[in-house]
N, CA, C and O atoms as a GROMACS GRO file, in nm:
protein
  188
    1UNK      N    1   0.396   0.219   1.627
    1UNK     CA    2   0.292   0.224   1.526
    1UNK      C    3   0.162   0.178   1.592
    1UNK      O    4   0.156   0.092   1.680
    2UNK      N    5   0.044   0.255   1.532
    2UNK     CA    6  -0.110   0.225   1.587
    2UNK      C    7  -0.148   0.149   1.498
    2UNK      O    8  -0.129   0.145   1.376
    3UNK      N    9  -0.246   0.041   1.625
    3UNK     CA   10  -0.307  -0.044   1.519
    3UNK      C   11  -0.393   0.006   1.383
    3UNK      O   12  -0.435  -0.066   1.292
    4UNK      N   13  -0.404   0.134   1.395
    4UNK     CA   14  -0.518   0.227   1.324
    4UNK      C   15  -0.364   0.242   1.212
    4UNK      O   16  -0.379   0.200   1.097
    5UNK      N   17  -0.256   0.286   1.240
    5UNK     CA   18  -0.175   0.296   1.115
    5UNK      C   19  -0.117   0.171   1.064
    5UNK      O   20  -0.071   0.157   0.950
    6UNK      N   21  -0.124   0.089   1.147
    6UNK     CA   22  -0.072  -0.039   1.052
    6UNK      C   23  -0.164  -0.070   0.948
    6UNK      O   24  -0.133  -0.096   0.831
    7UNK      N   25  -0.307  -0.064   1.008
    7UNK     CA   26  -0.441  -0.083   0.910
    7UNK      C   27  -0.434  -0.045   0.795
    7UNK      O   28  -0.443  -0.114   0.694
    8UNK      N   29  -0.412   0.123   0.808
    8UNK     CA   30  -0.399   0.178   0.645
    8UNK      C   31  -0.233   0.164   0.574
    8UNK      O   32  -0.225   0.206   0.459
    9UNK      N   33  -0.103   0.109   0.637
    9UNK     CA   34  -0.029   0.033   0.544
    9UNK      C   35  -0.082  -0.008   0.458
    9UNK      O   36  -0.066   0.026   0.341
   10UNK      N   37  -0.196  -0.137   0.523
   10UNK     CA   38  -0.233  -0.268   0.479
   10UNK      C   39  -0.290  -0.257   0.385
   10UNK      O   40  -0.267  -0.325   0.284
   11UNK      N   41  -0.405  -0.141   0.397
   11UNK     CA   42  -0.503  -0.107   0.312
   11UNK      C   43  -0.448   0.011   0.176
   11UNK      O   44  -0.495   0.054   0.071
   12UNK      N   45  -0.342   0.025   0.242
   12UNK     CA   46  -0.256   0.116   0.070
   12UNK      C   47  -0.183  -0.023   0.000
   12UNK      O   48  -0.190  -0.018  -0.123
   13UNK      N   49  -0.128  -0.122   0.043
   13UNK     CA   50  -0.060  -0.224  -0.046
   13UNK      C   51  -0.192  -0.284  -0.090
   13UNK      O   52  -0.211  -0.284  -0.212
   14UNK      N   53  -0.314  -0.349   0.008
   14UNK     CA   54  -0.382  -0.483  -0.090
   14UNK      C   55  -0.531  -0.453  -0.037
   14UNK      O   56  -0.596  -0.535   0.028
   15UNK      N   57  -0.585  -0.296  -0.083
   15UNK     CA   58  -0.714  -0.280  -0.082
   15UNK      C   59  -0.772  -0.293  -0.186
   15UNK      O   60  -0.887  -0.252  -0.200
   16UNK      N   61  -0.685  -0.371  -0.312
   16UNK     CA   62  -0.756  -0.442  -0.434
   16UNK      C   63  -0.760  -0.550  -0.409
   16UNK      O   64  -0.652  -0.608  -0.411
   17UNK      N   65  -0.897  -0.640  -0.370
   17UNK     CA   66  -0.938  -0.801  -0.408
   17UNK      C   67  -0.980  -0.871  -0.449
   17UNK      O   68  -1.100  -0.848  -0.434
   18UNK      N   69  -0.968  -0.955  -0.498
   18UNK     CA   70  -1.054  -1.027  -0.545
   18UNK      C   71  -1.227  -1.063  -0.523
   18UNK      O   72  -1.273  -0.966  -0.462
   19UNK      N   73  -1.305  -1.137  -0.543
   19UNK     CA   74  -1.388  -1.215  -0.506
   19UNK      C   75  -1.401  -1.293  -0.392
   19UNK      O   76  -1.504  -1.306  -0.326
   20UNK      N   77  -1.303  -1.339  -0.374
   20UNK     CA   78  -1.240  -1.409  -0.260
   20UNK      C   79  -1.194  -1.384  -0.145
   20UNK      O   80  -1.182  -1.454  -0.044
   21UNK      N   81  -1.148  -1.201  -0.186
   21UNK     CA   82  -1.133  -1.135  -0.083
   21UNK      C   83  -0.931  -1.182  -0.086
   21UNK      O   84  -0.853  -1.185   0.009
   22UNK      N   85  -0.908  -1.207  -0.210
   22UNK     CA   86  -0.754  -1.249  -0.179
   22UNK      C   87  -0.718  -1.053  -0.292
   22UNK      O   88  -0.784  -0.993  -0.377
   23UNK      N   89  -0.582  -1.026  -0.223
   23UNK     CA   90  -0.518  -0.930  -0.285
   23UNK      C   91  -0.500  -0.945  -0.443
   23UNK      O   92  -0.469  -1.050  -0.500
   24UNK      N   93  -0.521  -0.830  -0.500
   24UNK     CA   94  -0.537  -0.865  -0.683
   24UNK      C   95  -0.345  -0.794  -0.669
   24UNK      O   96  -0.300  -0.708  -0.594
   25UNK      N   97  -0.285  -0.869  -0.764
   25UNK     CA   98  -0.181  -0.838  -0.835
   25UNK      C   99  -0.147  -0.689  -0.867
   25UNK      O  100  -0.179  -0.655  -0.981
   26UNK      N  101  -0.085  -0.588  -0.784
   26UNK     CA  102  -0.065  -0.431  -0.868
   26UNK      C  103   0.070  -0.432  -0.907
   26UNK      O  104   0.169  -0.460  -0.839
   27UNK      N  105   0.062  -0.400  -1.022
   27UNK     CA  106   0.193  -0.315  -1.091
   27UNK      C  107   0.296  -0.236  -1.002
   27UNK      O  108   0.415  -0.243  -1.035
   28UNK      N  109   0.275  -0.191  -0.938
   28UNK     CA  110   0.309  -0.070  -0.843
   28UNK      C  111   0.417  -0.151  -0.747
   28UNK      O  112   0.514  -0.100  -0.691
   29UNK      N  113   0.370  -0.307  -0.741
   29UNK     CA  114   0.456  -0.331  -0.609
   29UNK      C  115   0.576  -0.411  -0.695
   29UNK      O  116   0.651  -0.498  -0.650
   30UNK      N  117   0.575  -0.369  -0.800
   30UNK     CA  118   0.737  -0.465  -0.858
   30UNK      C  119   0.758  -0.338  -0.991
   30UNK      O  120   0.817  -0.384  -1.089
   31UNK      N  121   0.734  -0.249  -0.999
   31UNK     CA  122   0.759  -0.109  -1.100
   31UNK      C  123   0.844  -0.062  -1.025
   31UNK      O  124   0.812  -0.072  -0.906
   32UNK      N  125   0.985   0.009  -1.052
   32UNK     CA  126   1.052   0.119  -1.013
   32UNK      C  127   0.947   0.244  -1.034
   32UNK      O  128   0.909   0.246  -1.152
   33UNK      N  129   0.902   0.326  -0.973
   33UNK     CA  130   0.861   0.446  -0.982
   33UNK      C  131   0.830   0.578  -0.898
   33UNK      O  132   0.738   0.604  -0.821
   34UNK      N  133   0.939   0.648  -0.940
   34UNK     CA  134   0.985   0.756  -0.855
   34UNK      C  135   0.873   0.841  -0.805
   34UNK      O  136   0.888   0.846  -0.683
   35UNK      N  137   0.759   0.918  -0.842
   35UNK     CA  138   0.627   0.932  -0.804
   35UNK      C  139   0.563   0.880  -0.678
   35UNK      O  140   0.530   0.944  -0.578
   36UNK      N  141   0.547   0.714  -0.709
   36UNK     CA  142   0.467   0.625  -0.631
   36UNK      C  143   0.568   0.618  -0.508
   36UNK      O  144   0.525   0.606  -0.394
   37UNK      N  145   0.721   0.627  -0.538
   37UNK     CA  146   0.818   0.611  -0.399
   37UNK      C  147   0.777   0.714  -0.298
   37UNK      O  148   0.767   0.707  -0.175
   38UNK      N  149   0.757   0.816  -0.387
   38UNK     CA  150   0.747   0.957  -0.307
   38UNK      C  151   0.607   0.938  -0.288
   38UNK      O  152   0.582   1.025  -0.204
   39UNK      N  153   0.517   0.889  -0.308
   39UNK     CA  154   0.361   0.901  -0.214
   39UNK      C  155   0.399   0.844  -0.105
   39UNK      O  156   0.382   0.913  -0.004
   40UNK      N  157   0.474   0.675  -0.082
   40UNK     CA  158   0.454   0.664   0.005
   40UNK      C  159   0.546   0.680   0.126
   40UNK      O  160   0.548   0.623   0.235
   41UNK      N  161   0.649   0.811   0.053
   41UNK     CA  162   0.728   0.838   0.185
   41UNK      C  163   0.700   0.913   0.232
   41UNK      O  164   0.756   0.941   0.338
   42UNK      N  165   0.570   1.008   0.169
   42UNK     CA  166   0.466   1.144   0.259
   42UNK      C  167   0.343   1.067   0.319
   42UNK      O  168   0.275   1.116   0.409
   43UNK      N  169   0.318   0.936   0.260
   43UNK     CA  170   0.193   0.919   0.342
   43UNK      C  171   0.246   0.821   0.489
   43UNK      O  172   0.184   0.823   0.595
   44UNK      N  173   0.371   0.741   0.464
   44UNK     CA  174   0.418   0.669   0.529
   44UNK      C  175   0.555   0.684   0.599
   44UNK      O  176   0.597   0.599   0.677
   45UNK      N  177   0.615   0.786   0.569
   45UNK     CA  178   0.720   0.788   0.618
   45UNK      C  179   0.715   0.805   0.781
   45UNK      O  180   0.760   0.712   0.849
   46UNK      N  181   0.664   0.917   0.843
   46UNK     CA  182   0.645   0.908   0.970
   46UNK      C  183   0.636   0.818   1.070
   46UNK      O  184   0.670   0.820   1.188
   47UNK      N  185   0.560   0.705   0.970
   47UNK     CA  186   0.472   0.585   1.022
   47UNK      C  187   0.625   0.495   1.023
   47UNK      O  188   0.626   0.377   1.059
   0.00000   0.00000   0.00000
């Protein structure tokens, strides 16, 4: 893995932040949802 693809992991889990610059809370990362599984096994699977 490139440092350039680890980046956008990072930036698909916690490119919502706060003020603070701390990660905001998403739904997404404790929801079962078959959709969102499948985005990130086309945007990430390779990776």
């Amino acid at each position: 893995m490139t440092k350039a693809e680890a980046q956008d992991v990072l930036d698909f889990w916690f490119s919502d932040r706060d003020d603070a610059g701390e990660a905001v809370f998403r739904r997404a990362w404790f929801d079962k949802d078959d959709a969102f599984d499948a985005t990130i096994r086309d945007r990430f699977g390779a990776t």
